[in-house]
C-alpha positions in Angstrom: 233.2 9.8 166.4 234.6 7.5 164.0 232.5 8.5 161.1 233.6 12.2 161.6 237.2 11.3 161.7 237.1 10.0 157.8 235.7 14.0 157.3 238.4 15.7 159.5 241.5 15.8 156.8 238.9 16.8 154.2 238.0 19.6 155.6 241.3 20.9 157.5 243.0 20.5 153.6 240.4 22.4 152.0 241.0 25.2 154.9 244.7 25.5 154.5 244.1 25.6 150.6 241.9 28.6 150.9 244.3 30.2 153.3 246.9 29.5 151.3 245.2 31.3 148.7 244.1 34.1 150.9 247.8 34.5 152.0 249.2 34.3 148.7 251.5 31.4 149.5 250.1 29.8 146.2 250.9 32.9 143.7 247.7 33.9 141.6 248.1 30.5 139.5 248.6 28.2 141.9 245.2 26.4 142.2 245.4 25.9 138.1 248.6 24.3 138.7 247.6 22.2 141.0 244.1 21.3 139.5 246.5 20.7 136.0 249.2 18.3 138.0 246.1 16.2 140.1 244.5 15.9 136.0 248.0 15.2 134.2 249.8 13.5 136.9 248.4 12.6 140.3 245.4 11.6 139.4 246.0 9.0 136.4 249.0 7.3 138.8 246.5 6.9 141.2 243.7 5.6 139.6 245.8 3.1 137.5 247.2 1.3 140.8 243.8 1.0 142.0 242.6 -0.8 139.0 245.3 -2.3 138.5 245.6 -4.0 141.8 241.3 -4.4 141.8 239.9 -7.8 140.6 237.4 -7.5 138.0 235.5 -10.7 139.0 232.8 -11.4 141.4 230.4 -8.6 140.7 227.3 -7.8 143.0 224.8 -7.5 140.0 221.6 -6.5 141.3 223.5 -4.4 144.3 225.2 -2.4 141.5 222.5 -2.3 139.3 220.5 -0.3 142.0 223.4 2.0 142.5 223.8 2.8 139.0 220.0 3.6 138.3 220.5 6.0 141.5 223.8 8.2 139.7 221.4 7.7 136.1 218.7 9.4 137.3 220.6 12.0 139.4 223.6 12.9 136.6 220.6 12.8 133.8 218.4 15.0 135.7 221.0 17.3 136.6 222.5 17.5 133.2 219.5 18.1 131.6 217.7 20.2 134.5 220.7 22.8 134.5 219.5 24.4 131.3 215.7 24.1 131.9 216.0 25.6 136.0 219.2 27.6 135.8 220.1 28.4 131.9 223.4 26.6 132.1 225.0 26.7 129.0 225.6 23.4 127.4 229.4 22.9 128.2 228.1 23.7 131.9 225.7 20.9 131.9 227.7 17.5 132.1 229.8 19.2 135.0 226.5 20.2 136.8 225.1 16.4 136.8 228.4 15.0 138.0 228.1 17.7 140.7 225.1 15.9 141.5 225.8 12.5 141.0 229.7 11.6 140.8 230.6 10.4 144.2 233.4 10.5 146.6 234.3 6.5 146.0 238.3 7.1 147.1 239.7 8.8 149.6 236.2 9.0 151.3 234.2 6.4 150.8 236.8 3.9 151.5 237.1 5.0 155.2 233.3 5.3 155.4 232.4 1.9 153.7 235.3 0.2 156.2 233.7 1.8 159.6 230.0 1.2 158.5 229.8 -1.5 156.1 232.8 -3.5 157.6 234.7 -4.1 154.4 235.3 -2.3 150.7 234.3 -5.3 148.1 230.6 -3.2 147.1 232.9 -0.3 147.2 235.2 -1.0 145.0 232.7 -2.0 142.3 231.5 2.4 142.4 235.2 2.7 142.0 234.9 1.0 138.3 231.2 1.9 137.5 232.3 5.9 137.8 235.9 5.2 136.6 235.2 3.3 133.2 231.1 4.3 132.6 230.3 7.8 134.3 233.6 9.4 134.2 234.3 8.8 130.4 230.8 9.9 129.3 231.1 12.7 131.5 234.4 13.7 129.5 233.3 12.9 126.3 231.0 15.6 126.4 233.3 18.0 128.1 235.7 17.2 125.5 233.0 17.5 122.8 232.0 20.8 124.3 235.8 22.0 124.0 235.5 22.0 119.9 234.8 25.3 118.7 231.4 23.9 116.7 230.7 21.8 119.4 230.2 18.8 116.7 230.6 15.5 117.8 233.8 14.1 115.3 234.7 10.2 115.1 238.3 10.9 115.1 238.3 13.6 118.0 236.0 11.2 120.1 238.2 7.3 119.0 241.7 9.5 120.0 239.8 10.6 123.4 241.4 8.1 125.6 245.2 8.5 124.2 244.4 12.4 124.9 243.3 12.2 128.4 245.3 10.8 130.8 242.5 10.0 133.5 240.7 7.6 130.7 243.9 6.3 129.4 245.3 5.5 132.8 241.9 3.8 133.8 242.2 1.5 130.4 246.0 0.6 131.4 245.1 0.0 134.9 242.0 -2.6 133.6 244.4 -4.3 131.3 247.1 -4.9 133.8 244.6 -6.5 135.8 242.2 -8.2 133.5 246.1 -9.7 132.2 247.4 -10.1 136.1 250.3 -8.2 135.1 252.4 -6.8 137.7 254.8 -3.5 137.5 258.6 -3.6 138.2 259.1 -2.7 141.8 260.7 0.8 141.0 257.7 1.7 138.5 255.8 0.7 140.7 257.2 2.8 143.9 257.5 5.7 141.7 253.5 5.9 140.4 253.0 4.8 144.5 254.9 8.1 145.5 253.0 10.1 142.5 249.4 8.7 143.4 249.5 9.9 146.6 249.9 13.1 145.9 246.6 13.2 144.2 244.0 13.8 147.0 245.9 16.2 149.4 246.7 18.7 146.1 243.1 18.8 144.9 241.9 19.4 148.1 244.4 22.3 148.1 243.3 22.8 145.0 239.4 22.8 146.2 240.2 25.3 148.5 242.4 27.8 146.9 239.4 28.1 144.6 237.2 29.5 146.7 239.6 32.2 147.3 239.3 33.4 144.0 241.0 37.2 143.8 240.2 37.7 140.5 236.6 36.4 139.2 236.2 34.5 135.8 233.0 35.0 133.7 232.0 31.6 134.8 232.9 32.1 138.3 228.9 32.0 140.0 227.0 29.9 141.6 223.3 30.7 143.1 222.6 29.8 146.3 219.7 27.9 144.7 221.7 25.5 142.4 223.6 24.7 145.5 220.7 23.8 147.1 219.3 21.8 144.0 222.6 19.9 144.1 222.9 19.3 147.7 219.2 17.6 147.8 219.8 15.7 144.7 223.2 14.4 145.9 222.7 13.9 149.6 218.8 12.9 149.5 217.6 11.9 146.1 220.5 9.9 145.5 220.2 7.8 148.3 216.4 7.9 148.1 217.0 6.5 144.4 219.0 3.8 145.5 217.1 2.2 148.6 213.6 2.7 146.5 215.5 0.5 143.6 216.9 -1.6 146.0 214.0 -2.7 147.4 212.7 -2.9 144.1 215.3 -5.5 143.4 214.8 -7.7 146.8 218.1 -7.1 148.3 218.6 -8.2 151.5 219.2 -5.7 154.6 223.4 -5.7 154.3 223.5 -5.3 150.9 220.9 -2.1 150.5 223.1 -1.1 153.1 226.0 -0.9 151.2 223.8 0.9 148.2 222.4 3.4 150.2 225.7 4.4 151.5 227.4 4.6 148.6 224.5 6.8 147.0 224.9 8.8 150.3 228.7 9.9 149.7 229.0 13.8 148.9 230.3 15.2 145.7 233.7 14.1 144.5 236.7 16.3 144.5 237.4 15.1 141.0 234.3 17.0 139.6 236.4 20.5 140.6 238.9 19.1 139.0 237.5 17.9 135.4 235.5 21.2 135.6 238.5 23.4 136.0 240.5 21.3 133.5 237.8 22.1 131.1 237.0 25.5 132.2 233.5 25.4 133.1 231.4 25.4 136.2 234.5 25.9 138.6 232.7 28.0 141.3 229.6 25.9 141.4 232.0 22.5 141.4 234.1 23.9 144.2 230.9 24.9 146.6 228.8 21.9 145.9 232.0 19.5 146.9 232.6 21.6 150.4 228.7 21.8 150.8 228.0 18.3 150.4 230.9 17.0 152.2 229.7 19.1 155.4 226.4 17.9 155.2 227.1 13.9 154.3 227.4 13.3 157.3 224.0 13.8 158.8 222.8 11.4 155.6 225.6 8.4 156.2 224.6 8.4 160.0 221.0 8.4 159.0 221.4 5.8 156.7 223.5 3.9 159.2 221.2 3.9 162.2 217.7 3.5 160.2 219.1 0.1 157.8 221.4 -1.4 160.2 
């Protein structure tokens, strides 16, 4: 039962967005208000105290070398396999592989890793990989997407991080820590109140969207790319990971903590770089509830079958 609990908030805050939404408590913008203030605001508070406060010594090489050939292979097959299986369009593409291969590293996996692996140190090592590698590529291409020509310009891409505030808040955060610098107590209390705001509104957020009263262009998603997603995220992934961790020698706690990690459902933050950008908001928003219902049945298996 103590797995479950980590899932219970989840899923009660995604219920009270969409009935928020259904209600009309939220007004017809309110879950682009929220999605904007978790991207501007919420988000980059949070995700600079984490680095900030996160040391960026003592990393588990071969451990996170089988994680991150697990998210390559699923982000690059979903990316690529989006317009080949389901005619994505090419701004739809990067969101689509982080749908499949971005996970839940926060607000979930940190209860998860603490109940099954017994501590967060692997954990927090996702936490940079997707942060300062997956994340930025994944905007990059959003971003590059954005221009009207869809070229790629030097100027456009260098100025990337001073323009988004999730990147630039990751850079700050790495900084202050790499430099052991530590905020004033009230800057620090202010970005502490901000930060946690960021999980509870995009959950809102998640669930206001899929009480949508008036349907964009973009706003589908088949059945069968939620299924595609699901498999690649919740069996694939992990697959991935154990086959390179065994590959790689690791010993029993430590493929563990790989396979659990690959086993984590789709981020909330992918709903909300995909409705920042505009693109792939309904399949985003279904493949984060889908995956986070289902998880569960892949942690516990992982649990019981590499303990």
């Amino acid at each position: 039962m103590s797995l479950v609990s980590a899932f219970v908030p989840i899923w009660i805050l995604t219920v009270v967005g969409y009935a928020a939404c259904r209600w009309g408590l939220l007004g017809e913008a309110g879950a682009a208000v929220l999605g904007r203030f978790v991207f501007q605001l919420a988000m980059p508070a949070a995700l600079f105290l984490a680095l900030s406060r996160m040391p960026l010594s003592g990393f588990a090489g071969r451990p996170l070398l089988a994680f991150a050939a697990s998210t390559a292979a699923v982000v690059g097959f979903g990316w690529f396999g989006a317009s080949r299986l389901f005619g994505r369009a090419p701004g739809e593409r990067p969101i689509w592989g982080m749908a499949a291969g971005y996970v839940n590293s926060a607000n979930l996996g940190i209860p998860i890793a603490t109940q099954v692996l017994g501590d967060v140190a692997f954990l927090a090592q996702v936490v940079l990989l997707q942060v300062l590698v997956v994340a930025p590529v994944i905007l990059l291409a959003l971003d590059r997407q954005s221009d009207p020509a869809g070229r790629v310009r030097v100027r456009r891409m260098a100025s990337l991080p001073v323009r988004n505030p999730v990147i630039l808040a990751s850079l700050l955060g790495v900084a202050c820590s790499a430099a052991g610098l530590r905020l004033p107590s009230a800057a620090d209390a202010t970005l502490t109140l901000l930060s946690g705001a960021a999980v509870p509104a995009a959950l809102v957020a998640l669930g206001a969207s899929l009480h949508r009263t008036s349907p964009s262009r973009d706003d589908r998603a088949a059945p069968v790319e939620l299924v595609v997603i699901t498999a690649l995220k919740l069996v694939v992934q992990p697959v991935v990971a154990y086959a390179m961790g065994l590959a790689l020698h690791l010993p029993a706690p430590q493929l563990l903590a790989v396979v659990v990690c690959a086993g984590l459902p789709t981020a909330q933050n992918t709903f909300i770089f995909g409705q920042e950008y505009g693109v792939g908001e309904a399949v985003t928003s279904r493949a984060v509830v889908l995956t986070t219902t289902l998880s569960l049945a892949t942690l516990a298996a992982a649990a019981a079958l590499l303990r």
